[in-house]
DSSP file (Angstrom, degrees, kcal/mol; ACC not computed):
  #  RESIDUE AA STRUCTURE BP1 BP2  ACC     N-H-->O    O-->H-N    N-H-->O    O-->H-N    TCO  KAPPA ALPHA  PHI   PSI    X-CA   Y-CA   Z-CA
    1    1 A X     >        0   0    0      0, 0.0     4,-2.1     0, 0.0     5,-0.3   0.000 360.0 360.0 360.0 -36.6  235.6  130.4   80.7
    2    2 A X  H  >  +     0   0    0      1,-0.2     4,-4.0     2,-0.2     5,-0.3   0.964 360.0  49.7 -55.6 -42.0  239.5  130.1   81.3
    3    3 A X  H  > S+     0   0    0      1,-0.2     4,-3.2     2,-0.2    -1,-0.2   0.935 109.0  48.1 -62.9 -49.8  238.8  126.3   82.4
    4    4 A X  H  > S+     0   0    0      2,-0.2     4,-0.9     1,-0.2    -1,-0.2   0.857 110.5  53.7 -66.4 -39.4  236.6  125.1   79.2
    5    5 A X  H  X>S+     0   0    0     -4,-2.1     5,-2.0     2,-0.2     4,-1.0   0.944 112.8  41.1 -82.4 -38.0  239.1  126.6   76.9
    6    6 A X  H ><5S+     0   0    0     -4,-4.0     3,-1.9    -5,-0.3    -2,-0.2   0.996 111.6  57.0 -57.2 -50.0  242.1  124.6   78.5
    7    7 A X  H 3<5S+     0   0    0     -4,-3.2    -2,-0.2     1,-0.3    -1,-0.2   0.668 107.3  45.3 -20.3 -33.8  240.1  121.8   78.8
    8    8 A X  H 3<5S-     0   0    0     -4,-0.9    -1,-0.3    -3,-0.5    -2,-0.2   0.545 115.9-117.5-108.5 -12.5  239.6  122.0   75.2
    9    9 A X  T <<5 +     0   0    0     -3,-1.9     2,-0.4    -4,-1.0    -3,-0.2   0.934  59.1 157.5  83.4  69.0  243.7  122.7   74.6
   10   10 A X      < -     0   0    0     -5,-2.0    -1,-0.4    -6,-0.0     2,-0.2  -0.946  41.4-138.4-108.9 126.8  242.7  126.2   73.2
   11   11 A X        +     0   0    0     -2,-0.4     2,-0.2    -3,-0.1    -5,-0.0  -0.764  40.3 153.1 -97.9 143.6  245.8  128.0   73.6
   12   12 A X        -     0   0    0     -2,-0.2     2,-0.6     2,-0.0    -2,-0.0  -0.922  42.3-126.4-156.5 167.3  244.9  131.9   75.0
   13   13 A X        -     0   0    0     -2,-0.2     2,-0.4     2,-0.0    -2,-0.0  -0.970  23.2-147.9-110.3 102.3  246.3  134.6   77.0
   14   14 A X        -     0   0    0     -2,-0.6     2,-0.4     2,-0.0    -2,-0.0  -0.657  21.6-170.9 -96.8 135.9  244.0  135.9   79.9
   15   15 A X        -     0   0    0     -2,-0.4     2,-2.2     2,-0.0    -2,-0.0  -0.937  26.3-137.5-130.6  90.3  244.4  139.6   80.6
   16   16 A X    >>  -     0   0    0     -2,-0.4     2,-5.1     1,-0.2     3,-2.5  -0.323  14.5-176.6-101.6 115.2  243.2  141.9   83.2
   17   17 A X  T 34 S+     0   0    0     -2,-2.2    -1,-0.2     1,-0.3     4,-0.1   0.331  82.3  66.7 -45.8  19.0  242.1  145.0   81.4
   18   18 A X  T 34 S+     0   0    0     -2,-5.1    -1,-0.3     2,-0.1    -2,-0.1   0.537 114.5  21.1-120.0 -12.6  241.6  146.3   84.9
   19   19 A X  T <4 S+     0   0    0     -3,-2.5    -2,-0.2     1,-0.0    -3,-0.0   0.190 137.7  35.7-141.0 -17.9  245.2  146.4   86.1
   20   20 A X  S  < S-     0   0    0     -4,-1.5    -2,-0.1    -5,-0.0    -3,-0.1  -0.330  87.0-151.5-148.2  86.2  246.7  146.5   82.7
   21   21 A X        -     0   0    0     -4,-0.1    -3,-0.1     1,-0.1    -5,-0.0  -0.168  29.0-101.3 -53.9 121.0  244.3  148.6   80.5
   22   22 A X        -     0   0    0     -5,-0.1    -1,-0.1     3,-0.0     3,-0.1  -0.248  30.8-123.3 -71.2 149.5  244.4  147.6   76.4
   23   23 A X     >  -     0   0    0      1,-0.1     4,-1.2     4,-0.0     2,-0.0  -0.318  32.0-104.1 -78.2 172.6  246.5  150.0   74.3
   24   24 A X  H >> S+     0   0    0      2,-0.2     3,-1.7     1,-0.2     4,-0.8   0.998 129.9  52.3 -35.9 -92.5  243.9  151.7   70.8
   25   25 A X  H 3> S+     0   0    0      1,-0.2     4,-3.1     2,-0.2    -1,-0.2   0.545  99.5  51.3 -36.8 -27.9  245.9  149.3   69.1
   26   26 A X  H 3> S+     0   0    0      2,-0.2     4,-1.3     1,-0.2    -1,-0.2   0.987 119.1  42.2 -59.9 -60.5  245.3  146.2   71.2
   27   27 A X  H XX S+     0   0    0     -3,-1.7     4,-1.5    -4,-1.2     3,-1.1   0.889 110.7  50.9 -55.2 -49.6  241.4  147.0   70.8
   28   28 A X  H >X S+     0   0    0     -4,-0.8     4,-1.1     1,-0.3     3,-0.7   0.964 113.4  50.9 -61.9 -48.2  241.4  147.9   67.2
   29   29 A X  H 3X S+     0   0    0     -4,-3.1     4,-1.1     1,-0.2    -1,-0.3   0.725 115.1  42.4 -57.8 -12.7  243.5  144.3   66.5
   30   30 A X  H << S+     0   0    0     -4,-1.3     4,-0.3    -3,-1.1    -1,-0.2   0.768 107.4  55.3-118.2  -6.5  241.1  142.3   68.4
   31   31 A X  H <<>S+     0   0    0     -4,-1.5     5,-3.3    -3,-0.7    -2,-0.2   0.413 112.2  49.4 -70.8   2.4  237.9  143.9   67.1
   32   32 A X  H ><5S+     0   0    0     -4,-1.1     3,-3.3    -5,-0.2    -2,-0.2   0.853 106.3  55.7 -79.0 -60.9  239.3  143.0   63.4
   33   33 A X  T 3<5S+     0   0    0     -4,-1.1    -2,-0.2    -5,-0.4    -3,-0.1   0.801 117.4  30.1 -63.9 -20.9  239.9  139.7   64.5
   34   34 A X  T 3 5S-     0   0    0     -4,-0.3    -1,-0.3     2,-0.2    -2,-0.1   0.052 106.4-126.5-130.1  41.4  236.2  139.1   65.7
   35   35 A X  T < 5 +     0   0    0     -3,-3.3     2,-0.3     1,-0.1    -3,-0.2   0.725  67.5 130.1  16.7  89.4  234.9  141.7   62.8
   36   36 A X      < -     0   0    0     -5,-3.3    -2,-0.2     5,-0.0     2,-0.2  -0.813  63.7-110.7-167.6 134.3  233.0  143.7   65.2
   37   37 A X    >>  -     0   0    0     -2,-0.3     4,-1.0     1,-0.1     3,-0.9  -0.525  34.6-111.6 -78.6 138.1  233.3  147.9   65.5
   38   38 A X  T 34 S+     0   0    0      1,-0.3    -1,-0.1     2,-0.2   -10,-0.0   0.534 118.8  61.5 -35.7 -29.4  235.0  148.9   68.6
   39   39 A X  T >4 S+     0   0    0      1,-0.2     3,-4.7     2,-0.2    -1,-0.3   0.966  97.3  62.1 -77.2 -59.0  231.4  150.5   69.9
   40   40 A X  T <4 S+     0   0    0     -3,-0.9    -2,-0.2     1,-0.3    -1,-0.2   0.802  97.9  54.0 -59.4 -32.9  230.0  146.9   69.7
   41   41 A X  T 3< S+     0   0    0     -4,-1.0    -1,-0.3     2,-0.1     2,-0.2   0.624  84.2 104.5 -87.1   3.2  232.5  145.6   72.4
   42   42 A X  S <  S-     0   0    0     -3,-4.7     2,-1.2     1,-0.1     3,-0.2  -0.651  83.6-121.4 -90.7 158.4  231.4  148.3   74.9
   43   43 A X        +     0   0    0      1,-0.2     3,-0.5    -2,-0.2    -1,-0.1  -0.737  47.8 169.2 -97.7  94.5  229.1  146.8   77.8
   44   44 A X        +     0   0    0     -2,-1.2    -1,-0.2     1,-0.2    -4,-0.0   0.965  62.6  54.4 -67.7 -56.2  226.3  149.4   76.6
   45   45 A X  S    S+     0   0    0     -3,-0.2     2,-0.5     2,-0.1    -1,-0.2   0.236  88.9 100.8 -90.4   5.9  223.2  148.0   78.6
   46   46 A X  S    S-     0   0    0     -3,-0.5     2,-1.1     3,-0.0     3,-0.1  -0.922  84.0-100.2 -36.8  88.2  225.0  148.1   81.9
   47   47 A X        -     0   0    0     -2,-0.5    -2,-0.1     1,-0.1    -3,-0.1  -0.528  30.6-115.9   3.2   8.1  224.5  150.6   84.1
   48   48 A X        -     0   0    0     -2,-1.1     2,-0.4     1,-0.2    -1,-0.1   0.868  35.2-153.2 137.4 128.6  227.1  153.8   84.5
   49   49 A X              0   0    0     -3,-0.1    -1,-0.2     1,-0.0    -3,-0.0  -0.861 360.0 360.0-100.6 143.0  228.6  153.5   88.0
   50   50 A X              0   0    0     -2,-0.4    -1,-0.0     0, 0.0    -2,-0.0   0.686 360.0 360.0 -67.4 360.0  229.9  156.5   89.8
């Protein structure tokens, strides 16, 4: 994804939540910004690992 959006000179900040975990706030600003509730960005239909 990173590659097509440089390609395309879409300026963006890649982040991994996995080694630096998004603040409440982070989440709430970026589920504004693509009008979707915070439940709607969780990977529901995925499987629960132990």
């Amino acid at each position: 994804m990173d590659s097509l959006l440089r390609e395309s000179g879409i300026p963006f900040e890649k982040v991994n939540y996995y080694t630096a975990p998004l603040t409440k706030r982070k989440v709430r600003e970026l589920s504004a910004k693509m009008k979707l509730s915070a439940r709607a960005l969780l990977r529901a239909s995925e499987p629960i690992l132990p």
